[in-house]
C-alpha positions, -999 to +999 in steps of 0.1 A: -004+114+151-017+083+157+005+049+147-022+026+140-015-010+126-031-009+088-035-029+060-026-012+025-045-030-005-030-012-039-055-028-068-045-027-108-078-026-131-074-012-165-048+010-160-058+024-127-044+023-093-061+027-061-047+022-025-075+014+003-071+015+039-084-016+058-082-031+095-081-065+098-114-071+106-124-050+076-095-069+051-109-103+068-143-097+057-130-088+022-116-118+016-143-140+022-165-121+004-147-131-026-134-094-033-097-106-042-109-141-065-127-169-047-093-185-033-074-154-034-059-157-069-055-120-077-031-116-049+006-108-051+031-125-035+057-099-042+060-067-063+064-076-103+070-039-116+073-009-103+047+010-124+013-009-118+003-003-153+025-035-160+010-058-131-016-083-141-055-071-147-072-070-112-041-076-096-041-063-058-010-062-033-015-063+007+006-048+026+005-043+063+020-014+084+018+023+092+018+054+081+047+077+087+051+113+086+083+125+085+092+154+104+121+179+103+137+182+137+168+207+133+182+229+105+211+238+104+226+268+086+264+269+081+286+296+059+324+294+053+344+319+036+377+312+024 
């Protein structure tokens, strides 16, 4: 497992969502490219719904951090009998 510093970008267009993996170099290189609007207009600040189908055409969201795995560590059966 491998707790590698990522950047999330989750994109709106016509009623689909993708998510897409980037480094920062990667995410950089993105965004002067022009991929997000030429200054960056398509870019959230925060999260306006919860269901991307109501976020704005070509919206995208960044969002920086790691992927975890959750992982069950005990369990624990227990009977009583009254």
């Amino acid at each position: 497992m491998t707790n590698k510093e990522v950047y999330f970008v989750i994109r709106n267009s016509d009623g689909d969502t993708t998510v897409i993996e980037r480094n920062k170099e990667d995410l950089i290189a993105d965004l002067e490219a022009g991929e997000f609007g030429i200054e960056g207009e398509k870019i959230l600040e925060r999260i306006p719904n919860n269901d991307t189908n109501y976020w704005y055409e070509g919206s995208v969201l960044i969002i920086k951090g790691t992927i975890v795995v959750p992982k069950a560590v005990e369990h624990i059966t227990k009977f009583e009998i009254g």
